[in-house]
N, C-alpha and C positions, 0 to 999 in steps of 0.2 A: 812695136818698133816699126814706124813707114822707114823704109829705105829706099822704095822703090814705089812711084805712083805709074799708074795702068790707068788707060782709058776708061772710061764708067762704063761703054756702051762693051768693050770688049770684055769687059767683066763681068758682064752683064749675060752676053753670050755663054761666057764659060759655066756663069750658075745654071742658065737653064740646063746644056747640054748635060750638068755632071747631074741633072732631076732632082727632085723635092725628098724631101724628108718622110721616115714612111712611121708615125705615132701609132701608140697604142689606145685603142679607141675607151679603153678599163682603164688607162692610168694606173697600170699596175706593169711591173717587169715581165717581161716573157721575150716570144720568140719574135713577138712581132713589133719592136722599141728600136729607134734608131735617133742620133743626137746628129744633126749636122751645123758644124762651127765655121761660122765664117771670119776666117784669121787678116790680122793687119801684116805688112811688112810679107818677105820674099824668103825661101826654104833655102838655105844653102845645103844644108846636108841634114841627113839623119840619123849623125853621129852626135851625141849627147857633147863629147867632148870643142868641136867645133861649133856646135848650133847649142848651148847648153839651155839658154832658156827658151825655147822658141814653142810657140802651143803646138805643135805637131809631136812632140815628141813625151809629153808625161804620159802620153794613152801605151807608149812602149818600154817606156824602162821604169819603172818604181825608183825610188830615191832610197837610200838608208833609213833617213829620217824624213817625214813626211810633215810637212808644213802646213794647217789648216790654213781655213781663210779668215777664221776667229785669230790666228796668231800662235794657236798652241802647236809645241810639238809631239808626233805622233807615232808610235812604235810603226815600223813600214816591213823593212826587210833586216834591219835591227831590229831587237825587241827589248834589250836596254842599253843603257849608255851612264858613261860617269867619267870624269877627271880622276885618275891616276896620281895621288897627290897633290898637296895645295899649290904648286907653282904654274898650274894649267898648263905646263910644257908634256902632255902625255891623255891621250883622250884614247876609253877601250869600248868598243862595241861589241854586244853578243848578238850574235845571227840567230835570224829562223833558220831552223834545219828542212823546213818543206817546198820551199821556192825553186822551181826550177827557170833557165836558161830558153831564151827562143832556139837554142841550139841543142837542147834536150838535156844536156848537164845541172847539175844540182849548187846550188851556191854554196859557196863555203868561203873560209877566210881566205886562201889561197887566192881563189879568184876576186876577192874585194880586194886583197895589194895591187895584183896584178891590173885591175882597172884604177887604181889610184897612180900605184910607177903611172900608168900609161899620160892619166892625167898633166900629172908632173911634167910627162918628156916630153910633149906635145905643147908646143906655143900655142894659148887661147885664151881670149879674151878675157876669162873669169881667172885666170893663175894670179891676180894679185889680190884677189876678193878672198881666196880662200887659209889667209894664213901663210907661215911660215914655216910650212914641214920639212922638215929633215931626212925622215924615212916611216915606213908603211914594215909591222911585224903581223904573219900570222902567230898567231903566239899557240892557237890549236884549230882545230877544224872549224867551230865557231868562233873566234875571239882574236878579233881585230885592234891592234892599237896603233897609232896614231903618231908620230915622236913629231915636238915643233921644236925651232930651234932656240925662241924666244918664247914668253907667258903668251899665250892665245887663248882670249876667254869665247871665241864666237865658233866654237869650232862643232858645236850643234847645228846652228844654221847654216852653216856654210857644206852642211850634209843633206841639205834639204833638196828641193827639185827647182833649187832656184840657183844652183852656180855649173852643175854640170858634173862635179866633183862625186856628188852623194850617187846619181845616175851609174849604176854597176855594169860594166858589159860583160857580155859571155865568155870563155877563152877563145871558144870558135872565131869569135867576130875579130880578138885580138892578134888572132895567128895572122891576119892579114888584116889590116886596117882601114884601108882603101873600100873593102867591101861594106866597109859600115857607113857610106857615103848613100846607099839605097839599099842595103839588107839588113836591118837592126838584130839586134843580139841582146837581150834585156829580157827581164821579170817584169812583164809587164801585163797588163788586164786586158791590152787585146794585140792580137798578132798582125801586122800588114796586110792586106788583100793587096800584091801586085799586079793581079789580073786590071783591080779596077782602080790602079793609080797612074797620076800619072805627073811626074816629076814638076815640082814647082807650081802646078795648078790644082792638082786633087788629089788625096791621100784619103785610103778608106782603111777601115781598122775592124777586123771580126773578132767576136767576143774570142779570149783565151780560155779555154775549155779547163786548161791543165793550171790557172789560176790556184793559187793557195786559200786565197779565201774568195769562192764563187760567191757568196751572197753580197758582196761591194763591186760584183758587175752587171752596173743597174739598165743599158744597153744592149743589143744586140750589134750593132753596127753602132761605130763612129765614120762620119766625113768630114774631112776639113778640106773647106776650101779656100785657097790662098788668092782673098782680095784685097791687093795694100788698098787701093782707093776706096776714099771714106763713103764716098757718093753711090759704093757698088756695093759695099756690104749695105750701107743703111737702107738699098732698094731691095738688096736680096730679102732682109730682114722682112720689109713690108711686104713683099710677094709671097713672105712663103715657103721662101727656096732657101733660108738656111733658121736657124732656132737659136743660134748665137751670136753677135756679135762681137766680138773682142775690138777692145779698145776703141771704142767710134766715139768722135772727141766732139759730147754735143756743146761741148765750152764754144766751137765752131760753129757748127750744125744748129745748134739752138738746140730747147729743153723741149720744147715741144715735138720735136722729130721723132722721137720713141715715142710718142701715142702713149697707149694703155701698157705697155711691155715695163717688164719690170727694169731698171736703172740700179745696178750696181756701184756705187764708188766707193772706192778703194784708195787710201793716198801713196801716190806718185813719188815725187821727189819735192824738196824744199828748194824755194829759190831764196837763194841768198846775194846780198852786196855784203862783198869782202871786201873789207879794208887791210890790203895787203900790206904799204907800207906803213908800218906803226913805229918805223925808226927814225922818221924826220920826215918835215914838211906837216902840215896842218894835220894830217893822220894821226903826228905823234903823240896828240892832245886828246889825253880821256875823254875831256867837256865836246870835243870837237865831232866826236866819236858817236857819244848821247846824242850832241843835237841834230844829227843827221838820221838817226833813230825815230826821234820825236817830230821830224821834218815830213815821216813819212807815214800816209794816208793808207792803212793795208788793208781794210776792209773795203773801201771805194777800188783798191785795183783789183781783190778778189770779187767784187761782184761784178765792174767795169772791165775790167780787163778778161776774164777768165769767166763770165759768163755766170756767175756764182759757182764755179766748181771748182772753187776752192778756198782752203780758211787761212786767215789772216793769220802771222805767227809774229811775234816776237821775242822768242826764246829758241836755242840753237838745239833741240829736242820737241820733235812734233807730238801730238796729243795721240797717247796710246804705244809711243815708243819709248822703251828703258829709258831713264833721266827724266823723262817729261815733268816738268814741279808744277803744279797748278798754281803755286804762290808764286812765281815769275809774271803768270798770265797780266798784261798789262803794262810791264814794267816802261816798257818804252808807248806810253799813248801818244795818239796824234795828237800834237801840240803844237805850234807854231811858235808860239807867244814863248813856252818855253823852251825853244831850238833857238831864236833868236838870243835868250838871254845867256843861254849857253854858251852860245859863239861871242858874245860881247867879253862876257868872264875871261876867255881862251882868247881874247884879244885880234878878235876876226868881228866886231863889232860891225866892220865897212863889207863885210864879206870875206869871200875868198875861191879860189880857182883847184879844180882837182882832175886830173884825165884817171877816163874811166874804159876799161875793155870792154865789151859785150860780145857773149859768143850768140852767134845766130842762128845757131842750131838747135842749143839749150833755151834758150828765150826768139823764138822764132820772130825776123825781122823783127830785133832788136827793139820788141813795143814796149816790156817791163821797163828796157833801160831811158827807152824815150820818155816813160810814165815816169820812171825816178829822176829824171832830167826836170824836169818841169816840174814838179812837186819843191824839188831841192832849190828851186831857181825862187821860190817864193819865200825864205830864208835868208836869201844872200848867198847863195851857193849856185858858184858857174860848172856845170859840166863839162868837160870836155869830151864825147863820146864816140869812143868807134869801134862798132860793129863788125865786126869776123867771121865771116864765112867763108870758110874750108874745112881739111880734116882738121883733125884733132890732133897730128901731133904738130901740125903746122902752126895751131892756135897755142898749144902749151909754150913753143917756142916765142911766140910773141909773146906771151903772157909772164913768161922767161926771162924775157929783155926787161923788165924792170924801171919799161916807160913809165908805170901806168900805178896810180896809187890805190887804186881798184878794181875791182871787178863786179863782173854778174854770172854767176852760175852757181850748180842747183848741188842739191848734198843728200844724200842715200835717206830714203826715210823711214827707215828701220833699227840702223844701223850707223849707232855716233861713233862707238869705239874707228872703225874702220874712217869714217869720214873725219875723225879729232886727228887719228896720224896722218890723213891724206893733208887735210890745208891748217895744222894748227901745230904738230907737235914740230920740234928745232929739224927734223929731217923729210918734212914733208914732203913729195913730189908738189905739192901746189901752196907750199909754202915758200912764194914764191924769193921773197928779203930772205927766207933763210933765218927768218928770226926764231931766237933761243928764249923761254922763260922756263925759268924753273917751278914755277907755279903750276904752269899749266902740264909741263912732262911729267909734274909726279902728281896729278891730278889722271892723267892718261895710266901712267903706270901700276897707279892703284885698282884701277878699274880692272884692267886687263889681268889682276890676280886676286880681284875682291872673290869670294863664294858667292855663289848662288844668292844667300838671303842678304847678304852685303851688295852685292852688286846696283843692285836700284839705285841705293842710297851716294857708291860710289859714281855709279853715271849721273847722278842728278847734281851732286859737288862741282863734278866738269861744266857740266848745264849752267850751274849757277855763275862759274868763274868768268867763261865766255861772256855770260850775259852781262854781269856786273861790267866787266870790263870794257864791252860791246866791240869786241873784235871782228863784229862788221853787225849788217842788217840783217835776221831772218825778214823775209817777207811774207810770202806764204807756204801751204805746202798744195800744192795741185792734187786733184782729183782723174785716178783715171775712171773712167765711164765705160763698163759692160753692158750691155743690152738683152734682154733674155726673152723670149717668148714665154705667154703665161702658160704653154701648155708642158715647161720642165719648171719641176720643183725643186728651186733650192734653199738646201737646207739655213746657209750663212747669210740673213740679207744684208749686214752692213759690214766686208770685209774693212780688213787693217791689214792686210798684205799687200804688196804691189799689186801683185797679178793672183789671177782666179780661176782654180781648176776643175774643170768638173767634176773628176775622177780621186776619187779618194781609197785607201786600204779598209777603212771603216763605212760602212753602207749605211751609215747615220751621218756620215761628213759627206756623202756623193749622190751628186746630182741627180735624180729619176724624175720619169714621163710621170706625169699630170701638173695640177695646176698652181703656180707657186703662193708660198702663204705672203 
């Protein structure tokens, strides 16, 4: 996440001063292994609950459930888990019993409520990612359940180390809350060194001694150093002075900037053209719908635009996420010849005019939308486009007013259920008309209380309806880009998670010094 760009050269300065990474010259774990990460984006805190996803903090709290970067999930500080009935309104976790607390306390259920309330009561960015909970039972010293108030089928992930939710804090840290802004309080594989941190520029992390499982702490020190600018990690990288990049977007930079280091991608998020208004005006035309589908070139803007890091999509389920139908693959090809014959059918033979939003945040300077402008314009289709840059609730507001018969912005890519009720089901926050099918709500509805081995089948139905229907454009789905020195071996080389940790509870899932395969 850049939030915040810093001068290259002062970035630059702060790597040397915080010094070089100190390797094991064996390639083997011991005392003398250190991992130093050079992170994008600015530290607000070191509260899980505030900062949930931010790479400074998985080296200090363990998650419940533990996310690889294959995509499986992984007993962590749970050691199992199950729905509570078939209506997925009830999810229970058994704890380990040997986990201890940065504050020296022993985890138990008591203290997993007590950082879930906390969660809850605390306004933070991830409270709508994570479901609809009710309330938090210990039910005994280990066994955690869960109560939703609706079916919630995601309620494994949303315990991972990707919402902040699943992240445990101690009771110490909870007695006063403030203090978890610079004193973490977590089960985690390494403890803070505040001697040698120092707020928003360098955070160093010593192996946890009192770790549950010491053979998955493949380090003796972590450093992260916080360089939003792309220009200062990817110089740090080449000096030396750090062993990881996060997130350096050679879709920018170019492919050839990582040299011989190994290149991570991992997919991002989906960019999509929503066709918001499907209740009138040329929207409301199925034919209208396809041929603006088939109008559009998505492997020329994933290689042209994005550098090749990224794959061209036309189905509303990315490759390797629940729903993905590989017999979709295709359905909308680039076609011109038959966009035009489409619009002629739908009786826009002579063309037709549609205003479109683009946020400028999500599609940076508005080039996707300029790209889809111009593509569509060889069709007979005039865009009318305008670009939005500010926050985000300022742009839902515009996007709100119900100018605008479209849009441009991106859709979680992991994660349909969550994205199907944000801009598709009758109650969307970004469903923007407000529009009702009942097709599609009990295609959502099924999903969110199919089982386990049903579930595929029921995300892939939704997949299909969207797509038939083409309730807007997938385009592509973006690649984010990690960078790794060849001298840390990792184990995952081609994630399917967003983001990429080095630290795992299983010492076959987590990173270690030597050379990657």
């Amino acid at each position: 996440m850049n939030k915040a760009i810093a001068a290259a050269g002062a970035a630059l300065l702060l790597a040397a001063a915080t010094g070089c990474s100190a390797k094991s010259t064996s390639g083997s774990t011991g005392s003398d292994t250190s991992l130093v990460v050079g992170m994008n984006g600015t530290v607000q805190s070191l509260n899980p609950v505030k900062n949930g996803q931010s790479a400074v903090l998985v080296y200090l709290y363990d998650p419940l459930i533990y996310q690889s970067a294959d995509g499986k999930f992984v007993a962590d500080l749970a050691t199992s888990w199950r729905y509570v009935g078939a209506d997925h309104k009830t999810f229970e976790l058994k704890l380990r019993t040997d986990a201890t607390f940065a504050d020296g306390t022993t985890l138990n259920a008591t203290a997993v409520k007590k950082s879930i309330d906390y969660f809850l009561d605390t306004p933070n960015t991830n409270s709508s990612a994570v479901g609809p909970i009710s309330k938090v039972d210990a039910v005994d010293d280990d066994t955690v359940r869960v109560h939703y108030s609706s079916a919630y089928p995601n309620a494994v992930s949303s315990l991972t180390q990707f919402y902040g939710l699943g992240m445990v804090i101690g009771p110490d840290g909870l007695k006063t809350p403030s203090s978890l802004d610079t004193t973490p309080d977590g089960v985690g594989q390494y403890k803070l060194n505040t001697g040698s941190t120092v707020s928003n520029s360098v955070y160093t992390y010593d192996a946890n001694e009192a770790y549950f499982r010491p053979t998955a702490v493949r380090f003796k020190t972590v450093q992260v150093k916080v360089l939003p600018d792309n220009n200062a990690r990817l110089a740090a990288l080449k000096s030396g002075q750090i062993d990881y990049a996060v997130q350096l977007p050679l879709a920018q930079l170019g492919s050839k900037a990582a040299g011989d280091r190994r290149v991570l991608k991992s997919p991002s998020t989906w960019m999509v053209f929503f066709f918001a208004n499907r209740a009138s005006g040329p929207l409301a035309e199925p034919d209208v719908r396809k041929a603006l589908n088939h109008a559009i070139d998505r492997k020329s803007l994933a290689t042209g635009l994005y550098g090749g890091y990224a794959l061209a999509q036309d189905q509303f389920s990315p490759t390797g996420a629940k729903g993905y139908d590989s017999d979709l693959g295709g359905t909308y090809s680039f076609d011109t010849a038959e966009a035009k014959s489409l619009l002629a059918k739908a009786g826009y033979a002579d063309g037709l005019k549609i205003k479109v939003l683009d946020n400028g945040t999500v599609d940076p300077n508005g080039l996707l939308g300029a790209a889809l402008k111009q593509q569509l314009a060889k069709v007979g289709v005039t865009v009318d486009l305008k670009v939005f840059n500010g926050p985000f609730n300022q742009f839902t507001t515009e996007l709100t007013s119900n100018k605008y018969d479209a849009y441009v912005w991106n859709m979680f890519s992991q994660d349909m259920y969550t994205a199907a009720n944000l801009y598709f089901a009758g109650s969307g926050m970004l469903n923007t008309y407000k529009l009702s099918d009942t097709g599609a709500d009990a295609l959502i509805d099924k999903a969110a209380t199919s089982s386990a081995a049903d579930s595929t089948a029921a995300y892939q139905a939704l997949n299909r309806y969207l797509t038939d229907n083409a309730w807007g454009a997938p385009v592509v789905t973006r690649l984010n880009t990690d960078v790794v020195s060849q001298d840390i071996t990792v184990p995952v080389s081609n994630p399917v998670t967003p983001a990429v940790d080095p630290v795992a509870p299983q010492p076959e899932l987590a990173w270690s010094p030597g050379r990657t395969r």
